[in-house]
N, C-alpha and C positions, 0 to 999 in steps of 0.2 A: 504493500500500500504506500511505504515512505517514498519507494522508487516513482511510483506514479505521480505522486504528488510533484518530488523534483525534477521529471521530464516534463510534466505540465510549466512548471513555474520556467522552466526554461525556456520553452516555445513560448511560454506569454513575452519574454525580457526578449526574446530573439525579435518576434514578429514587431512589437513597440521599437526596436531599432531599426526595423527596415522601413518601418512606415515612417518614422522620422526622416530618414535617409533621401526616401521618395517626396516626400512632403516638401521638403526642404527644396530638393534639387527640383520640382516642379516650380516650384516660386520662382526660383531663381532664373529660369529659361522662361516664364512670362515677365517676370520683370527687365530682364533685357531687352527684350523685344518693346515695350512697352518703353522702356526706357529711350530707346533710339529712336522711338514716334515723336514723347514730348521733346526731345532735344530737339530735334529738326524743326517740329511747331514753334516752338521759341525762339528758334533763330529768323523765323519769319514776321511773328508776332511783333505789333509795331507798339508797344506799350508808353509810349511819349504820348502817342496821340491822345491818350486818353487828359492828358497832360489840359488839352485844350479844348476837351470837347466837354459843352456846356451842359447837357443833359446826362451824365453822368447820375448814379444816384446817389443818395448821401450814406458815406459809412460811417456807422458809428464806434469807433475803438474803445472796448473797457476791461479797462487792468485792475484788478484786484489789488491791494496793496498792507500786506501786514510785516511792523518791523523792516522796514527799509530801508532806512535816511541814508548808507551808506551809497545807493546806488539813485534814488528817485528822482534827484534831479539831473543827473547822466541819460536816463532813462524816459522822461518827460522831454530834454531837449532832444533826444533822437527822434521821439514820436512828432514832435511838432515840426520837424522836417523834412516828412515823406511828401513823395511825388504825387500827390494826389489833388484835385485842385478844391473837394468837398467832402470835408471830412469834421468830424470832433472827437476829442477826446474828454475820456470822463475814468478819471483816477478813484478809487473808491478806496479811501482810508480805512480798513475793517479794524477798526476798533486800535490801533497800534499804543503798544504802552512805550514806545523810543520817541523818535524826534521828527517821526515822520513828516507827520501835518505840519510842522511848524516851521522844515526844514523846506515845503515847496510852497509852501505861506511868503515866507523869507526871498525863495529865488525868483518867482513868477510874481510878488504882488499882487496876492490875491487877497478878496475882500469878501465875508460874506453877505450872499444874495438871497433874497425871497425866491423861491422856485416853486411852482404848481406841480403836486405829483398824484397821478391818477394810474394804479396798476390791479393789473388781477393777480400778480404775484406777492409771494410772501416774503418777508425781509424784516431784519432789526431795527429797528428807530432811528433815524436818520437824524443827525445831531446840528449838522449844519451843510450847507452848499456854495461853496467857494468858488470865483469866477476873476480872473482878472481886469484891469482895467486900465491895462496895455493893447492895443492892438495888435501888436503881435503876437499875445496868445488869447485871441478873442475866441478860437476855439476846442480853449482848455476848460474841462471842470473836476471842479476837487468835490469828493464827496465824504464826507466824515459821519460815521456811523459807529453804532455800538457793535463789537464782535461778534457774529454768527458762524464765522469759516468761510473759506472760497466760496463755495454755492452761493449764500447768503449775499455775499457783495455783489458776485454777477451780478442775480436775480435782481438786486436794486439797482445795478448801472443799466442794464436793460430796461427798467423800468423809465428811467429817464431818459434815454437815447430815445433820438428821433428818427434814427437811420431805418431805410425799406433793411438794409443789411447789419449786422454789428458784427464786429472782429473783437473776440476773446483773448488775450495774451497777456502772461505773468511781468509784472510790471520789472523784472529782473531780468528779461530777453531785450537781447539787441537784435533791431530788425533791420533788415536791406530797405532804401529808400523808398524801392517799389512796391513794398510788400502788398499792398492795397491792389493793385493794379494786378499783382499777380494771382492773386486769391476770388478777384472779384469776376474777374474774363470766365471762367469755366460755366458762373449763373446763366453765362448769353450764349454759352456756343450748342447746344442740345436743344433741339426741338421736339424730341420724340420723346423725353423724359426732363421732369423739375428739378434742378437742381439744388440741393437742400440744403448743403454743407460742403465747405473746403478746405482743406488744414494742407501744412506747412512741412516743411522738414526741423526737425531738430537737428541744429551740430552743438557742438562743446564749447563753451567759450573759456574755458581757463585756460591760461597763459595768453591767450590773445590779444592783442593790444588795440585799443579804442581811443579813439578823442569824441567827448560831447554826443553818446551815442550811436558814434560811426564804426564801424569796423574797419581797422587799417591795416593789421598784420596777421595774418592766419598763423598759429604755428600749435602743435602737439602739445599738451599738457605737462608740466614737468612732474607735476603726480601721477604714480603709476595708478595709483584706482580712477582717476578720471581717468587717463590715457586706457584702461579695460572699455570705458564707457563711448569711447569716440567710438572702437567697433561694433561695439553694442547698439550704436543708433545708426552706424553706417547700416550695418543689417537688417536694421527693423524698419527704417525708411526706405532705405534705395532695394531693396530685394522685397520681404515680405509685403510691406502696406503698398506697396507698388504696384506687385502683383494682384492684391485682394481689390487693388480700383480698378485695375483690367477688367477682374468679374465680376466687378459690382459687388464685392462682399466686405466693404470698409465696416467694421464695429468702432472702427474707434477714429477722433478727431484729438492728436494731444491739446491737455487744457493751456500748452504753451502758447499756441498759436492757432488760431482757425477761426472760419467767417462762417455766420448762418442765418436764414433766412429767419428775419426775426417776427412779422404774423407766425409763422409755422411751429418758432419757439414758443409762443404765447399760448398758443392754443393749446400745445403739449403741457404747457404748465410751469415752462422754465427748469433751471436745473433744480435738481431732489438735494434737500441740506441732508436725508438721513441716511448720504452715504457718504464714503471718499472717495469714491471711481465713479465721482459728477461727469468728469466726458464721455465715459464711455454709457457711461446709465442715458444719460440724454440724446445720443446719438440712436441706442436702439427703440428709445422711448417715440422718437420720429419715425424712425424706419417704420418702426410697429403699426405707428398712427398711420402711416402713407400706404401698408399694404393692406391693413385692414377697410382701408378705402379705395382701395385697387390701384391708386393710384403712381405711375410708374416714376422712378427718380433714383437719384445717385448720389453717393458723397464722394467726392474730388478730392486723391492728393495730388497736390502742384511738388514734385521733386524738387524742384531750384533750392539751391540752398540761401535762403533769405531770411534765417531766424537763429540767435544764439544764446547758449544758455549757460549758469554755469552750474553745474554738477557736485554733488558733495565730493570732497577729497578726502574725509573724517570717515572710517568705516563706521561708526554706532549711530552718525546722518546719513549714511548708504542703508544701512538695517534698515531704519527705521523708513525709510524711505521703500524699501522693497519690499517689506511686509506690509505698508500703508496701498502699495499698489497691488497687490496680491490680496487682501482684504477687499478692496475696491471690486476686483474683479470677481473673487466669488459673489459678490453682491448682485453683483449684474447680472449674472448666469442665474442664479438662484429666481432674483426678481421677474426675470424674462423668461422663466423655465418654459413657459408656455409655447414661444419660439423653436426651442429644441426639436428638430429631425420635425420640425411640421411644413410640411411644401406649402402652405399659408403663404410663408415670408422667404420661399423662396431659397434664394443660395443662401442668405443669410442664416437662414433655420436649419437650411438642409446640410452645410456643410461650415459656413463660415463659425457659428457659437459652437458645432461639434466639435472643429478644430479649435479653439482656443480652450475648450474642458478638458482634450485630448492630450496638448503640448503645453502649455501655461501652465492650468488649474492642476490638474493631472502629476505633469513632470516631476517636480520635485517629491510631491507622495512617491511614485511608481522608484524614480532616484535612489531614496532611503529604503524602499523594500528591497532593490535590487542588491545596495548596498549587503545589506541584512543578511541577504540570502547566501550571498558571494561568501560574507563571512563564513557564516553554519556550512557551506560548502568547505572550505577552507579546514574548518578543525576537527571533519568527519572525515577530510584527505579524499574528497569526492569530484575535485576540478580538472574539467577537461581541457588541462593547459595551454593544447598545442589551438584548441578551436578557441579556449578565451583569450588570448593573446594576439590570433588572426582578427575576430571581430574587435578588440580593444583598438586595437592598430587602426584598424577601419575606420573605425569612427572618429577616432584621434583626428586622423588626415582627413578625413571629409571637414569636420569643423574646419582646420584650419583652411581646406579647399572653398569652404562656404567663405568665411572670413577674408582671406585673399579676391575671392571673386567680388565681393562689395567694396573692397578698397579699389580694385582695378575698374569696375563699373567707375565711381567717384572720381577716380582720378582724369579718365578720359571724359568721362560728360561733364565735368564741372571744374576740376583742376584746381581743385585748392589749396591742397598740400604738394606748393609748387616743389619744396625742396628733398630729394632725394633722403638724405636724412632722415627726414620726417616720414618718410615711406619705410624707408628701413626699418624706423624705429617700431613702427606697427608692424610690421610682419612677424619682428621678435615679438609684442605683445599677442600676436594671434599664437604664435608656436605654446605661451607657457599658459595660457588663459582657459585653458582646459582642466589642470591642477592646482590652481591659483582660484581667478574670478568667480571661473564657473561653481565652483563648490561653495563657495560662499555666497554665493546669489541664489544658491539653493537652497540653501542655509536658510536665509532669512524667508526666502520664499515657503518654507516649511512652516517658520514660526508662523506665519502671515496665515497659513492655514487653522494653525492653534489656536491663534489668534483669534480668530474670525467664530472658529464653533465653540471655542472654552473662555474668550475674555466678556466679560461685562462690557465695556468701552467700547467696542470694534470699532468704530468711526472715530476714533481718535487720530489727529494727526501726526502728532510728534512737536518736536521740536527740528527745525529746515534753518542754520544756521549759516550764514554768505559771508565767505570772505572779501568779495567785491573783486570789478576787473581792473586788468590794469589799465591806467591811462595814460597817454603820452599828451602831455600838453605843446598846444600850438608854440612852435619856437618864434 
């Protein structure tokens, strides 16, 4: 009977690495493909024009904003200098007990204003609404609220926006000039489906070097756990979510950066405070809404890279960070269970939320059993050396095959890691990131599960500690 048991448990740990394998390498050969479309499109694309054309509609940008003073007003001058010709921004102070408010009080000269606010969403008491009385940031607003969480500030910045569109982004990203303009093109180009939502790529901004919210210097992180994370988003951007917009099976828009149709927000009800995986909860919470109404539509990643972030470099802000998003996400699964393998909703049901309970949610459980088992194999003297050593090997090098092919993807469609160096230096991070990163990302992604069915709190944030970027001041 024991035997049967460990030739089962064996084909189960086999078959899960092949369909990984598969999984994996299929994304990857539609993201290429997929990749070499939008590159061409974008070299055609005449996004200045947008520069002058008066009918444009109005986007409304809203950044959340808790504990920040280090970065918000770097961060506010970038925003108030994008290419767009009709735009506002609306900063939402949640609650900060630093120097936030008083720090873009100080830079922008801002004063508080009477504001009429009429929403169907829900939100924390809004304590005041600041506006400056500069014309050059005529359209900035400060908003100062009592603490709710992410969710909570959204919900209120949306509430005041007056944009047909609003763009979401963590007021700690550095954005590309254009960002507007590239986010907003995908609403016009589809006649035979709505466009609902478009997000952005993540890259890494530590060690990079800025002036006044601009990006001037690309370069590799000098910490090695950011520098694990630059391939971590090279992969989850330019391969996976790439591929999942080819077939229409986007779950998720990061809450870094992404634009949505804001009637379509409203009606869904805005984002949900009583989770931590708000982007991805409100992304299916639409989809849901639009097939349950038959109605056909897409969410859009734009690949350009036009968004920068910076990353914990502190592993117990990495923790806490991967079991906040690993919590998030069984939320969403759970909440949406209904979606699951129902052809209702499509790829999304049929295949897109299997795959993320399969490889995400899944993973690091299956990880630590396989772990387990390997062990109990190990001190009964029951390992079949020569085949665990051939599959170890395999999958060793496919990672790092997977890994190399997203940096080689980036570096030819986008070239940002001009200096050879800098390539090197990732390739060494892909070779050791298998017995290093990965295991610790499982790690936390573990607890994240613990978390989530044994803690009381689940929705708890953490503490997200910023060192700030660097800047080079104008000589």
């Amino acid at each position: 009977m024991i035997e049967l048991i460990l030739v089962v448990f064996e084909y189960i740990f086999l078959l899960y690495a092949i369909l990984i394998v598969v999984h994996y390498l299929v994304l990857a050969i539609i993201a290429l493909f997929e990749l070499r479309k939008v590159v061409r499109e974008n070299e055609l694309a005449q996004y200045k024009s947008l520069m002058i054309y008066e009918r444009v509609p109005l986007v409304s940008i809203v950044a959340p904003a808790f504990n920040e003073e280090r970065t918000i007003v770097e961060n506010i001058n970038g925003l108030l200098h994008l290419r767009y010709s009709k735009y506002e921004i609306i900063v939402v102070n949640d609650g900060s007990t630093d120097e936030t408010l008083q720090t873009a009080i100080d830079a922008f000269e801002l004063v508080k204003v009477d504001f009429a606010l009429d929403s169907v969403l829900d939100y924390k008491t809004i304590r005041g609404i600041y506006r400056s009385n500069l014309e050059a940031y005529a359209n900035l607003i400060i908003v100062d609220k009592e603490n709710g969480g992410k969710s909570d500030a959204l919900n209120a910045g949306i509430s005041i926006a007056k944009g047909q569109y609003f763009m979401t982004i963590d007021v700690d990203t550095i954005i590309d000039p254009y960002v507007i303009q590239y986010l907003i093109k995908p609403f016009f180009e589809y006649s035979d489906s709505k466009v609902i939502a478009t997000g952005g790529t993540i890259r890494v901004a530590n060690s990079c070097e800025f002036r006044k919210g601009h990006l001037l210097n690309v370069n590799i992180p000098k910490n090695f756990l950011a520098r694990f994370q630059v391939l971590e988003y090279n992969r989850a951007f330019l391969l996976s979510r790439l591929a999942w917009k080819k077939l229409n099976g986007m779950v998720l828009i990061s809450g870094a950066l992404g634009m949505f149709d804001r009637k379509l927000v409203l009606k869904c009800g805005g984002y949900s405070t009583k989770t931590v995986g708000e982007d991805m909860e409100l992304i299916l919470r639409m989809r849901r809404y639009m097939y349950d109404r038959e109605e056909r539509h897409k969410v859009i990643l734009v690949p350009h890279p036009m968004s920068w972030t910076e990353v914990p470099e502190d592993w117990r802000v990495f923790g806490r960070q991967r079991s906040r998003w690993t919590r998030g996400l069984i939320d969403c699964m759970i909440t949406h269970r209904k979606m699951w393998f129902n052809p209702r909703y499509k790829i999304v049901g049929l295949f897109s939320m299997p795959t993320v309970i399969l490889y995400e949610w899944f993973a690091p459980v299956i990880q630590m059993l396989g772990m387990v088992y390997f062990t109990y194999l190990v001190i009964i003297d029951h390992v079949n050396w020569p085949f665990f050593l051939v599959l170890l090997l395999f999958v060793y090098l496919f990672g790092i095959a997977f890994s190399t092919w997203a940096l080689i993807c980036d570096h030819f469609a986008y070239h940002q890691y001009k200096s050879t160096k800098h390539i090197v230096r990732l390739l060494v991070i892909a070779w050791i990131e298998a017995f290093t990163f990965n295991l610790v990302n499982s790690f936390f992604s573990l607890k994240g599960n613990f978390e989530y069915f044994f803690k009381k709190n689940r929705s708890d944030w953490g503490t997200m500690s910023r060192t700030g970027f660097v800047t080079i001041k104008k000589p």
